[in-house]
C-alpha positions as CSV (number, residue, x, y, z in Angstrom):
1,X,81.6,71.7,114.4
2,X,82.6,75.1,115.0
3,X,85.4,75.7,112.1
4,X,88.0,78.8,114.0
5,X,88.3,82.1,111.9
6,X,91.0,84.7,111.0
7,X,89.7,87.6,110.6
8,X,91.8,91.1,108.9
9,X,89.5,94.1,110.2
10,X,91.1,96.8,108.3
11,X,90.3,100.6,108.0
12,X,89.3,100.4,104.8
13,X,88.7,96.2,103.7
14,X,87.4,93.6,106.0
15,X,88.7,90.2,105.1
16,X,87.8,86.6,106.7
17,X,89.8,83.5,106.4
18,X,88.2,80.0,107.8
19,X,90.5,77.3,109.1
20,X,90.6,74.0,106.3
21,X,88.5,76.6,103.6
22,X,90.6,79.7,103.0
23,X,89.4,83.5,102.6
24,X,85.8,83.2,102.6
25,X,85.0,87.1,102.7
26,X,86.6,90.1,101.6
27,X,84.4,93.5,101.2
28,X,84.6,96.9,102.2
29,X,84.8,97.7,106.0
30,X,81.3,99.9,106.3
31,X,78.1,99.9,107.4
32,X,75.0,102.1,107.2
33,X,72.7,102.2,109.9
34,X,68.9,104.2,110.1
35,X,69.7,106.5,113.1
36,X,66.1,106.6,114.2
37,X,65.3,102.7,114.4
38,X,68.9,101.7,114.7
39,X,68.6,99.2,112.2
40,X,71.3,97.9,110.1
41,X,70.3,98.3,106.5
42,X,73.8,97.4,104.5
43,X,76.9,96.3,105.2
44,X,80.3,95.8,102.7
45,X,79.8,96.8,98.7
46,X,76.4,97.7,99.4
47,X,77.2,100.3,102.2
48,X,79.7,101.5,100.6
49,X,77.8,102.4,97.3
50,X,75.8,104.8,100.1
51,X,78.5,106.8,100.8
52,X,77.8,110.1,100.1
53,X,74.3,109.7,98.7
54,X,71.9,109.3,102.0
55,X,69.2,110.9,103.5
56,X,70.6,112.8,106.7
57,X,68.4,109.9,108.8
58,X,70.9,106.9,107.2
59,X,74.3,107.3,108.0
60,X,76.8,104.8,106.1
61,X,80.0,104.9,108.1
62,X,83.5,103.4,108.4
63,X,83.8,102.1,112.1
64,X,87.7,102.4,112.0
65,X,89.7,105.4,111.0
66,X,93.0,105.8,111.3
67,X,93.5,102.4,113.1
68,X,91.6,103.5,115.7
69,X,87.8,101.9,116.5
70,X,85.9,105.5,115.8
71,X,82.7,103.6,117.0
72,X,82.6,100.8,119.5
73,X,78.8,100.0,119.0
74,X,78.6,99.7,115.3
75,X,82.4,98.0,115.2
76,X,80.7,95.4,117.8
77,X,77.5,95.4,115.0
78,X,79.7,95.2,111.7
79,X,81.9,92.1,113.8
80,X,78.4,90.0,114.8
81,X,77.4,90.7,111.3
82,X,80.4,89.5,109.8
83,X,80.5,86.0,111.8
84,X,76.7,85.4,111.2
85,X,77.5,85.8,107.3
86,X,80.1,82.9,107.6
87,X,78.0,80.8,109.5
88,X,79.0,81.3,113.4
89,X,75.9,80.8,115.6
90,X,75.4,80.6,119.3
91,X,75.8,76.7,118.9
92,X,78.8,76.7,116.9
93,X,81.7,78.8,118.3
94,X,85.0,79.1,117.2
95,X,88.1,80.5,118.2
96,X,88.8,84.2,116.1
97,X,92.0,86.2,115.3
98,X,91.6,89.2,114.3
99,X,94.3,91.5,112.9
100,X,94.6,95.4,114.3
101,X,96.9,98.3,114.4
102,X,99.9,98.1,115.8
103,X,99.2,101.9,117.4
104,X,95.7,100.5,119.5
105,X,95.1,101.3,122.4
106,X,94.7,98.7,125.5
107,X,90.7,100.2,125.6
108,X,90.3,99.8,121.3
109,X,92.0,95.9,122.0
110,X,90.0,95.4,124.9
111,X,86.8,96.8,122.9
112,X,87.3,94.1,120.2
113,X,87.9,91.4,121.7
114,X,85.2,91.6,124.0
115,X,82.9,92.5,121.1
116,X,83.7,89.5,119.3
117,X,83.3,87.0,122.4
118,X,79.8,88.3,122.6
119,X,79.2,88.2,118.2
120,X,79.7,84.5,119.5
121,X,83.4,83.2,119.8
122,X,84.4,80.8,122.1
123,X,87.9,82.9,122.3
124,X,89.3,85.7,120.5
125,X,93.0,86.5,120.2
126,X,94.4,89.7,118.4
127,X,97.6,90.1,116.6
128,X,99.7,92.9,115.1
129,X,99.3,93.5,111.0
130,X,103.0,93.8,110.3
131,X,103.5,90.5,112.1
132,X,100.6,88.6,110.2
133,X,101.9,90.3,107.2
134,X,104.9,88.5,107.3
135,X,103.3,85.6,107.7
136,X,101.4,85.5,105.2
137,X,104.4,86.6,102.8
138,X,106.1,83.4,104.2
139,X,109.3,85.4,105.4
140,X,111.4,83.3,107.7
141,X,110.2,85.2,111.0
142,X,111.8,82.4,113.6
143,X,114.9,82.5,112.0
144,X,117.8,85.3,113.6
145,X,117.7,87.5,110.5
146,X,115.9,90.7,109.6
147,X,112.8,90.8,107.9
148,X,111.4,94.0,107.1
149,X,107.5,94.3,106.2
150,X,106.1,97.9,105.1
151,X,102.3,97.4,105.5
152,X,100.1,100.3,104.2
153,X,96.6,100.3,105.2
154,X,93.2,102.8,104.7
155,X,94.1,104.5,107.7
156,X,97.8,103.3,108.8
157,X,100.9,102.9,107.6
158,X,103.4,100.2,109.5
159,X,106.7,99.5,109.2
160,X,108.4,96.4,111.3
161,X,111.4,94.6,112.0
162,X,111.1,91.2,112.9
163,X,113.2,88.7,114.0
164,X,113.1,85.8,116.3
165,X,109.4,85.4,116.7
166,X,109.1,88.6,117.4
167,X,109.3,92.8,116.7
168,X,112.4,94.3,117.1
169,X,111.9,97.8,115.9
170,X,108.0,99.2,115.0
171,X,107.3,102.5,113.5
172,X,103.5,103.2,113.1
173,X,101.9,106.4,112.0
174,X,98.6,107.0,111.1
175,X,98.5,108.2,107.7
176,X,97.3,105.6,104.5
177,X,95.6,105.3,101.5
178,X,92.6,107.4,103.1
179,X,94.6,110.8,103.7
180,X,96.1,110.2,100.0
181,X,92.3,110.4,98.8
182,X,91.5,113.1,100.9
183,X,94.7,115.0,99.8
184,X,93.2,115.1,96.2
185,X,90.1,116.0,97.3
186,X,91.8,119.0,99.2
187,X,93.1,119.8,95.8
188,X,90.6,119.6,93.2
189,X,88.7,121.8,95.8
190,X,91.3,124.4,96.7
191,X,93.0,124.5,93.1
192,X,89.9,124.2,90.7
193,X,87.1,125.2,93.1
194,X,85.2,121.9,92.5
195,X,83.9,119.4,95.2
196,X,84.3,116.1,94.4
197,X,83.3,112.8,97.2
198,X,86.2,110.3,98.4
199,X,84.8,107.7,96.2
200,X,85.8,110.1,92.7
201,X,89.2,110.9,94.7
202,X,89.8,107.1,95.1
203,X,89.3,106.8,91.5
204,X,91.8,109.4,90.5
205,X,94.3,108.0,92.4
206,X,94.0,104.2,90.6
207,X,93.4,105.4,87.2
208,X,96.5,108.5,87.5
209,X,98.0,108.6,91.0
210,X,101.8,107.7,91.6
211,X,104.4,108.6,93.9
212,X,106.9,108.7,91.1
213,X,107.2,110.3,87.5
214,X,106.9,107.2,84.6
215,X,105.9,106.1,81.5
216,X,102.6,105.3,82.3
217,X,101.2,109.5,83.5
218,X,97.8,110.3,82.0
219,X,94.7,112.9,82.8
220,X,91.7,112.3,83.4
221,X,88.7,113.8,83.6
222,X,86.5,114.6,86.8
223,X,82.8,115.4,87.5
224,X,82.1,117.3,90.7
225,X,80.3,120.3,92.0
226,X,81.4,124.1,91.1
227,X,81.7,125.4,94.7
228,X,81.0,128.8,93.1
229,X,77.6,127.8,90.5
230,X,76.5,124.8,92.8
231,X,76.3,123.6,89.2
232,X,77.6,120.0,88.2
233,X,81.3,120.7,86.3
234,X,84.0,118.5,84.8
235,X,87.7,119.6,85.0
236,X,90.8,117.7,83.9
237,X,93.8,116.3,86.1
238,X,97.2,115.5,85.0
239,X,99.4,112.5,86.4
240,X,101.8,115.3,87.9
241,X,99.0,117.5,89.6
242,X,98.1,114.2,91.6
243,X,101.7,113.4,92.2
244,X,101.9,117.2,93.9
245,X,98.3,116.8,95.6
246,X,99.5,113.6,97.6
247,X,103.0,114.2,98.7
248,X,102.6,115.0,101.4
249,X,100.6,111.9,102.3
250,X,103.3,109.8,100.8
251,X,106.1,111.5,101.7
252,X,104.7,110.7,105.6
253,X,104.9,107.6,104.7
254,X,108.3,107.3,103.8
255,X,109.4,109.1,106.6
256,X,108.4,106.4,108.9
257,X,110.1,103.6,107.0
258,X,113.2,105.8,107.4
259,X,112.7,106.2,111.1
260,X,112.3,102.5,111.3
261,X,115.1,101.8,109.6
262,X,117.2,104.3,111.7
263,X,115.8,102.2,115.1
264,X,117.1,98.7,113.2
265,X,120.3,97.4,115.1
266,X,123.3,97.1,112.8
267,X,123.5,93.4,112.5
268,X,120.0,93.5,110.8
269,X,120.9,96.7,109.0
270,X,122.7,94.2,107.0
271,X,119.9,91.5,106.1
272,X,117.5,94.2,104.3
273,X,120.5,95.1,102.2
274,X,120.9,91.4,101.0
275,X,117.1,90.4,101.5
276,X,115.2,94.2,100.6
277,X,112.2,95.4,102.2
278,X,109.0,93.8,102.0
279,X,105.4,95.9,100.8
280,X,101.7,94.5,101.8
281,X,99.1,96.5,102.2
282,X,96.4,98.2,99.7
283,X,98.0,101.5,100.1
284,X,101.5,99.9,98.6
285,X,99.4,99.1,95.3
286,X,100.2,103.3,94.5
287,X,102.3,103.6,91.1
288,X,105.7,104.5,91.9
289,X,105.3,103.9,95.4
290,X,107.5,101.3,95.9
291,X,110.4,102.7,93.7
292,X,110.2,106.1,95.7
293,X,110.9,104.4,98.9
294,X,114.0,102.2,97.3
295,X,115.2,105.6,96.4
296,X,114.6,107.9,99.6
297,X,116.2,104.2,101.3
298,X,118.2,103.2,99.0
299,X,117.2,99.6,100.1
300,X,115.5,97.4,97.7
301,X,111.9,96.8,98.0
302,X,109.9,93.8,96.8
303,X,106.0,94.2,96.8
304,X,104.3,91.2,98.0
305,X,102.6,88.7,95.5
306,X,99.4,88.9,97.6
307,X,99.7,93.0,99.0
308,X,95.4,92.8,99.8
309,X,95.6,89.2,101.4
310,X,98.7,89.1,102.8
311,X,97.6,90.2,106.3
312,X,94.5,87.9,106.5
313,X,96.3,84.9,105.0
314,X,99.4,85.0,107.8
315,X,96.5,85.3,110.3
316,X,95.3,82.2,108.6
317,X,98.5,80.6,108.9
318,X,98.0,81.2,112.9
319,X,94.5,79.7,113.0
320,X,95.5,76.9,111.2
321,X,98.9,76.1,113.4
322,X,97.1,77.9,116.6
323,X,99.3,76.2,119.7
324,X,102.4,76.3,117.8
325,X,102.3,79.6,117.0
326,X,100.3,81.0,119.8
327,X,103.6,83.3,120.7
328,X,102.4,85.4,117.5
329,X,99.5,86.8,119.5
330,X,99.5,90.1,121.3
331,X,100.3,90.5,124.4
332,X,102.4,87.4,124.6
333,X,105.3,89.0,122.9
334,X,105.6,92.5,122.8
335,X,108.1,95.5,121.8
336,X,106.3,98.0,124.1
Protein backbone atom coordinates (compact mmCIF):
# COMPACT_ATOMS: atom_id res chain seq x y z
CA UNK A 1 0.00 0.00 0.00
CA UNK A 2 1.47 2.98 -1.44
CA UNK A 3 1.49 5.60 1.75
CA UNK A 4 1.20 9.49 -0.33
CA UNK A 5 4.10 11.96 0.54
CA UNK A 6 4.73 15.69 1.13
CA UNK A 7 7.58 16.57 0.15
CA UNK A 8 9.45 20.54 1.01
CA UNK A 9 12.32 20.66 -1.78
CA UNK A 10 14.03 23.74 -0.59
CA UNK A 11 17.16 25.62 -1.86
CA UNK A 12 19.00 24.75 0.82
CA UNK A 13 16.99 21.60 3.12
CA UNK A 14 15.00 18.88 1.56
CA UNK A 15 12.33 17.62 3.90
CA UNK A 16 9.75 14.61 3.47
CA UNK A 17 6.61 14.16 5.33
CA UNK A 18 4.61 10.57 4.89
CA UNK A 19 0.83 10.54 5.24
CA UNK A 20 -0.18 8.53 8.92
CA UNK A 21 3.92 8.66 9.86
CA UNK A 22 5.06 12.33 9.94
CA UNK A 23 8.52 13.93 8.65
CA UNK A 24 10.40 10.97 7.75
CA UNK A 25 13.51 12.91 6.17
CA UNK A 26 15.09 16.10 6.54
CA UNK A 27 18.85 16.64 5.10
CA UNK A 28 20.59 18.95 3.09
CA UNK A 29 19.34 19.53 -0.50
CA UNK A 30 22.79 18.35 -2.52
CA UNK A 31 24.17 15.89 -4.41
CA UNK A 32 27.59 14.94 -5.78
CA UNK A 33 27.82 13.20 -8.94
CA UNK A 34 31.37 11.58 -10.76
CA UNK A 35 31.11 13.66 -14.07
CA UNK A 36 32.81 11.05 -16.09
CA UNK A 37 30.55 7.83 -15.11
CA UNK A 38 27.66 9.88 -14.06
CA UNK A 39 27.25 8.18 -11.01
CA UNK A 40 25.64 9.39 -8.00
CA UNK A 41 28.08 8.93 -5.16
CA UNK A 42 26.31 11.03 -2.04
CA UNK A 43 23.39 12.66 -1.52
CA UNK A 44 22.19 15.00 1.80
CA UNK A 45 24.91 15.35 4.92
CA UNK A 46 27.19 13.31 3.08
CA UNK A 47 27.31 15.53 -0.10
CA UNK A 48 27.31 18.27 1.56
CA UNK A 49 30.52 17.47 3.71
CA UNK A 50 32.01 17.48 -0.15
CA UNK A 51 31.52 20.77 -0.74
CA UNK A 52 34.48 22.40 -1.43
CA UNK A 53 36.90 19.49 -0.94
CA UNK A 54 36.55 17.41 -4.40
CA UNK A 55 38.58 16.42 -7.12
CA UNK A 56 37.71 18.62 -10.24
CA UNK A 57 36.11 14.97 -11.72
CA UNK A 58 33.22 14.99 -8.56
CA UNK A 59 31.17 17.79 -8.51
CA UNK A 60 28.83 18.17 -5.30
CA UNK A 61 26.10 20.56 -6.21
CA UNK A 62 22.91 22.20 -5.02
CA UNK A 63 20.22 21.56 -7.78
CA UNK A 64 18.17 24.65 -6.82
CA UNK A 65 19.47 28.16 -6.32
CA UNK A 66 17.63 30.98 -5.84
CA UNK A 67 14.30 29.04 -6.15
CA UNK A 68 15.03 28.31 -9.40
CA UNK A 69 15.85 24.32 -10.58
CA UNK A 70 19.72 25.26 -11.75
CA UNK A 71 19.70 21.59 -13.02
CA UNK A 72 16.81 19.61 -14.34
CA UNK A 73 18.70 16.27 -14.68
CA UNK A 74 20.30 16.03 -11.23
CA UNK A 75 16.93 17.69 -9.58
CA UNK A 76 15.07 14.74 -11.44
CA UNK A 77 18.17 12.30 -9.83
CA UNK A 78 18.15 13.98 -6.19
CA UNK A 79 13.87 13.61 -6.40
CA UNK A 80 14.04 9.52 -7.49
CA UNK A 81 16.65 9.24 -4.91
CA UNK A 82 14.75 10.85 -2.34
CA UNK A 83 11.42 8.54 -2.83
CA UNK A 84 13.59 5.28 -3.20
CA UNK A 85 15.06 6.24 0.43
CA UNK A 86 11.37 6.33 1.87
CA UNK A 87 10.44 3.32 0.25
CA UNK A 88 8.41 4.36 -3.13
CA UNK A 89 8.99 1.64 -5.73
CA UNK A 90 7.50 0.99 -9.20
CA UNK A 91 4.81 -1.25 -7.34
CA UNK A 92 3.95 1.16 -4.72
CA UNK A 93 3.04 4.69 -5.91
CA UNK A 94 1.74 7.32 -4.16
CA UNK A 95 0.42 10.61 -4.69
CA UNK A 96 3.45 13.58 -3.91
CA UNK A 97 3.28 17.32 -2.95
CA UNK A 98 5.92 19.02 -3.17
CA UNK A 99 6.51 22.57 -2.00
CA UNK A 100 8.42 25.32 -4.55
CA UNK A 101 8.90 28.96 -5.00
CA UNK A 102 6.36 31.06 -5.39
CA UNK A 103 8.68 33.02 -8.30
CA UNK A 104 8.85 29.40 -10.71
CA UNK A 105 8.49 29.40 -13.77
CA UNK A 106 5.62 27.35 -15.68
CA UNK A 107 8.94 25.23 -17.42
CA UNK A 108 10.79 24.84 -13.52
CA UNK A 109 6.89 23.50 -12.35
CA UNK A 110 6.42 21.65 -15.27
CA UNK A 111 10.15 20.13 -14.84
CA UNK A 112 9.26 18.82 -11.41
CA UNK A 113 6.37 17.54 -11.63
CA UNK A 114 7.07 15.55 -14.51
CA UNK A 115 10.31 14.41 -12.85
CA UNK A 116 8.67 13.12 -9.99
CA UNK A 117 5.87 11.11 -11.99
CA UNK A 118 8.69 9.34 -13.55
CA UNK A 119 10.86 8.87 -9.78
CA UNK A 120 7.50 6.85 -9.50
CA UNK A 121 4.33 8.81 -8.35
CA UNK A 122 1.08 7.98 -9.34
CA UNK A 123 0.34 11.96 -9.21
CA UNK A 124 2.15 14.89 -8.24
CA UNK A 125 0.76 18.22 -7.20
CA UNK A 126 2.78 21.42 -6.35
CA UNK A 127 1.99 24.16 -3.93
CA UNK A 128 3.28 27.56 -3.00
CA UNK A 129 5.73 27.73 0.32
CA UNK A 130 4.09 30.73 1.90
CA UNK A 131 0.77 28.96 1.56
CA UNK A 132 1.99 25.59 3.08
CA UNK A 133 3.74 27.67 5.60
CA UNK A 134 0.65 28.79 6.92
CA UNK A 135 -0.58 25.70 7.16
CA UNK A 136 1.65 24.23 8.93
CA UNK A 137 1.64 27.27 11.53
CA UNK A 138 -2.18 26.47 11.82
CA UNK A 139 -3.24 30.21 10.86
CA UNK A 140 -6.89 30.34 10.13
CA UNK A 141 -6.35 30.63 6.21
CA UNK A 142 -10.33 29.87 5.22
CA UNK A 143 -11.38 32.37 7.47
CA UNK A 144 -11.88 36.37 5.89
CA UNK A 145 -9.02 37.76 7.85
CA UNK A 146 -5.37 38.58 7.05
CA UNK A 147 -2.74 36.30 7.74
CA UNK A 148 0.63 37.30 6.95
CA UNK A 149 3.54 34.54 6.63
CA UNK A 150 7.22 35.87 5.97
CA UNK A 151 8.98 32.69 4.77
CA UNK A 152 12.87 32.89 4.36
CA UNK A 153 14.54 30.23 2.50
CA UNK A 154 18.39 29.30 1.13
CA UNK A 155 17.72 31.01 -1.89
CA UNK A 156 14.22 33.00 -1.44
CA UNK A 157 12.67 35.12 0.57
CA UNK A 158 8.45 35.25 0.50
CA UNK A 159 6.18 37.28 1.92
CA UNK A 160 2.21 36.49 1.55
CA UNK A 161 -1.12 37.65 2.34
CA UNK A 162 -3.59 35.14 2.62
CA UNK A 163 -7.03 35.08 3.12
CA UNK A 164 -9.97 33.06 2.05
CA UNK A 165 -8.22 30.06 0.79
CA UNK A 166 -6.18 31.85 -1.08
CA UNK A 167 -3.14 34.73 -1.88
CA UNK A 168 -4.13 38.08 -1.91
CA UNK A 169 -0.97 39.93 -2.09
CA UNK A 170 2.69 37.97 -2.81
CA UNK A 171 6.01 39.59 -2.89
CA UNK A 172 8.85 37.17 -3.73
CA UNK A 173 12.47 38.04 -4.29
CA UNK A 174 15.23 36.00 -4.62
CA UNK A 175 17.62 36.76 -1.99
CA UNK A 176 17.89 34.22 1.46
CA UNK A 177 20.10 32.83 3.82
CA UNK A 178 22.53 31.88 0.81
CA UNK A 179 23.38 35.56 -0.30
CA UNK A 180 23.67 36.40 3.60
CA UNK A 181 26.63 33.68 3.55
CA UNK A 182 28.03 34.72 0.54
CA UNK A 183 27.90 38.43 1.76
CA UNK A 184 30.44 37.45 4.60
CA UNK A 185 32.44 35.65 2.43
CA UNK A 186 32.59 38.90 0.11
CA UNK A 187 33.87 40.48 3.25
CA UNK A 188 36.33 38.47 4.94
CA UNK A 189 37.79 38.44 1.33
CA UNK A 190 37.64 42.06 0.36
CA UNK A 191 38.28 43.55 4.03
CA UNK A 192 40.95 41.02 5.42
CA UNK A 193 42.25 39.51 2.22
CA UNK A 194 41.39 35.89 3.30
CA UNK A 195 39.23 33.23 1.41
CA UNK A 196 37.19 31.35 3.36
CA UNK A 197 34.32 28.47 1.74
CA UNK A 198 30.35 28.95 2.28
CA UNK A 199 30.42 26.30 4.84
CA UNK A 200 32.94 28.64 7.43
CA UNK A 201 30.61 31.68 6.22
CA UNK A 202 27.52 29.63 7.34
CA UNK A 203 29.23 29.15 10.60
CA UNK A 204 29.90 32.83 11.28
CA UNK A 205 26.68 33.76 10.74
CA UNK A 206 25.03 31.09 13.59
CA UNK A 207 27.72 31.44 15.99
CA UNK A 208 27.85 35.82 15.55
CA UNK A 209 25.48 36.92 12.76
CA UNK A 210 22.32 39.21 13.53
CA UNK A 211 20.46 41.80 11.93
CA UNK A 212 20.26 43.76 15.03
CA UNK A 213 22.77 45.12 17.80
CA UNK A 214 22.07 42.91 21.37
CA UNK A 215 23.28 41.52 24.30
CA UNK A 216 24.33 38.47 22.95
CA UNK A 217 27.53 40.16 20.08
CA UNK A 218 30.71 38.16 20.22
CA UNK A 219 33.95 37.48 17.73
CA UNK A 220 35.07 34.76 16.57
CA UNK A 221 37.78 33.48 15.10
CA UNK A 222 38.17 32.29 11.31
CA UNK A 223 40.61 29.93 9.44
CA UNK A 224 40.90 30.58 5.69
CA UNK A 225 43.42 31.15 2.98
CA UNK A 226 45.72 34.48 2.78
CA UNK A 227 44.90 35.51 -0.78
CA UNK A 228 48.31 37.17 -0.71
CA UNK A 229 50.78 33.96 1.04
CA UNK A 230 48.41 31.18 -0.30
CA UNK A 231 49.22 30.34 3.30
CA UNK A 232 46.48 28.94 5.77
CA UNK A 233 45.58 32.28 8.30
CA UNK A 234 43.16 32.89 11.08
CA UNK A 235 41.59 36.43 11.56
CA UNK A 236 39.02 37.54 14.05
CA UNK A 237 35.33 38.88 13.36
CA UNK A 238 33.28 41.00 15.59
CA UNK A 239 29.35 40.63 15.94
CA UNK A 240 29.18 44.32 14.29
CA UNK A 241 31.55 43.59 11.22
CA UNK A 242 28.97 40.75 10.36
CA UNK A 243 26.03 42.90 11.07
CA UNK A 244 27.76 45.47 8.23
CA UNK A 245 28.83 42.44 5.94
CA UNK A 246 25.10 41.25 5.52
CA UNK A 247 22.94 44.32 5.28
CA UNK A 248 22.58 44.42 2.49
CA UNK A 249 21.20 40.91 2.15
CA UNK A 250 18.87 41.54 5.02
CA UNK A 251 17.94 44.79 4.33
CA UNK A 252 16.52 43.16 0.70
CA UNK A 253 14.68 41.28 2.74
CA UNK A 254 12.91 43.64 4.52
CA UNK A 255 12.21 45.64 1.63
CA UNK A 256 9.96 43.08 0.30
CA UNK A 257 7.90 42.57 3.45
CA UNK A 258 7.38 46.38 3.14
CA UNK A 259 6.33 46.13 -0.45
CA UNK A 260 4.00 43.45 0.52
CA UNK A 261 2.69 45.14 3.06
CA UNK A 262 2.11 48.31 0.83
CA UNK A 263 0.01 45.84 -1.83
CA UNK A 264 -2.27 44.60 1.46
CA UNK A 265 -5.87 46.10 1.04
CA UNK A 266 -6.87 48.23 4.00
CA UNK A 267 -9.33 45.94 5.58
CA UNK A 268 -6.41 43.46 6.13
CA UNK A 269 -3.98 46.20 6.95
CA UNK A 270 -5.90 46.02 10.08
CA UNK A 271 -5.64 42.15 11.01
CA UNK A 272 -1.66 42.13 11.07
CA UNK A 273 -1.90 45.00 13.44
CA UNK A 274 -4.03 42.95 15.90
CA UNK A 275 -2.76 39.43 14.85
CA UNK A 276 1.33 40.43 13.74
CA UNK A 277 3.23 38.87 11.09
CA UNK A 278 4.13 35.43 11.01
CA UNK A 279 8.22 34.10 10.37
CA UNK A 280 8.99 30.41 8.96
CA UNK A 281 11.73 29.74 7.20
CA UNK A 282 15.57 28.85 8.06
CA UNK A 283 16.67 32.19 7.10
CA UNK A 284 14.20 33.77 9.86
CA UNK A 285 16.31 31.79 12.52
CA UNK A 286 19.09 35.11 12.07
CA UNK A 287 19.50 36.99 15.52
CA UNK A 288 17.80 40.11 15.41
CA UNK A 289 16.07 39.40 12.38
CA UNK A 290 12.78 39.39 13.46
CA UNK A 291 12.94 42.53 15.72
CA UNK A 292 14.46 44.50 12.75
CA UNK A 293 11.52 43.90 10.61
CA UNK A 294 8.94 44.85 13.61
CA UNK A 295 10.93 47.97 13.66
CA UNK A 296 11.37 48.96 9.78
CA UNK A 297 7.22 47.73 9.97
CA UNK A 298 6.35 48.64 12.92
CA UNK A 299 4.04 45.54 12.88
CA UNK A 300 4.64 42.80 15.37
CA UNK A 301 6.16 39.71 14.35
CA UNK A 302 5.83 36.23 15.86
CA UNK A 303 8.48 33.56 14.70
CA UNK A 304 6.96 30.26 14.18
CA UNK A 305 7.31 27.37 16.80
CA UNK A 306 8.46 25.08 13.99
CA UNK A 307 10.47 27.93 11.44
CA UNK A 308 12.45 24.49 9.58
CA UNK A 309 9.23 22.32 9.45
CA UNK A 310 6.75 24.58 9.10
CA UNK A 311 6.54 24.35 5.24
CA UNK A 312 6.73 20.55 4.99
CA UNK A 313 4.37 19.94 7.91
CA UNK A 314 1.35 22.30 6.16
CA UNK A 315 2.15 20.31 3.09
CA UNK A 316 1.50 17.43 5.28
CA UNK A 317 -1.59 18.77 6.46
CA UNK A 318 -2.64 18.71 2.53
CA UNK A 319 -1.63 15.07 2.04
CA UNK A 320 -3.33 14.08 4.90
CA UNK A 321 -6.81 16.05 4.06
CA UNK A 322 -5.98 15.74 0.05
CA UNK A 323 -9.77 16.25 -1.52
CA UNK A 324 -10.74 18.74 0.98
CA UNK A 325 -8.06 20.85 0.60
CA UNK A 326 -7.16 20.13 -2.98
CA UNK A 327 -8.02 24.17 -3.65
CA UNK A 328 -4.42 24.72 -1.86
CA UNK A 329 -2.62 23.39 -4.91
CA UNK A 330 -1.19 25.52 -7.67
CA UNK A 331 -2.75 26.22 -10.36
CA UNK A 332 -6.24 25.83 -8.94
CA UNK A 333 -6.07 29.10 -7.17
CA UNK A 334 -3.89 31.62 -8.20
CA UNK A 335 -2.84 35.54 -7.66
CA UNK A 336 -1.13 35.74 -11.09
Amino acid sequence: MARDLAIDLGTANTLVYMKGRGIVLNEPSVIAVNRKSGEVLATGGDALDMIGRTPSYIAAVRPLRGGAITDFDITERMIRLLLQRVGVSRFTRPKVIICVPSAITEVERRAVTDATRRAGASDAQLIEQPMAAAIGANLPIDEPVGNMVIDIGGGTSETAVISLGGVVALEAVRVGSFDIDAAIQNYVRREHGVAIGERTAEAIKIQIGSAEPGPQDREADIRGRDLVTGLPKTVRLTAEEVRFAIDEPVAAIVASVKRCLSKAPPELAQDFLARGMFLVGGGGMLRGLASRIERETEVPVRMSPQPLEAVVLGAGHCIENYQALRGMFMGANRLR
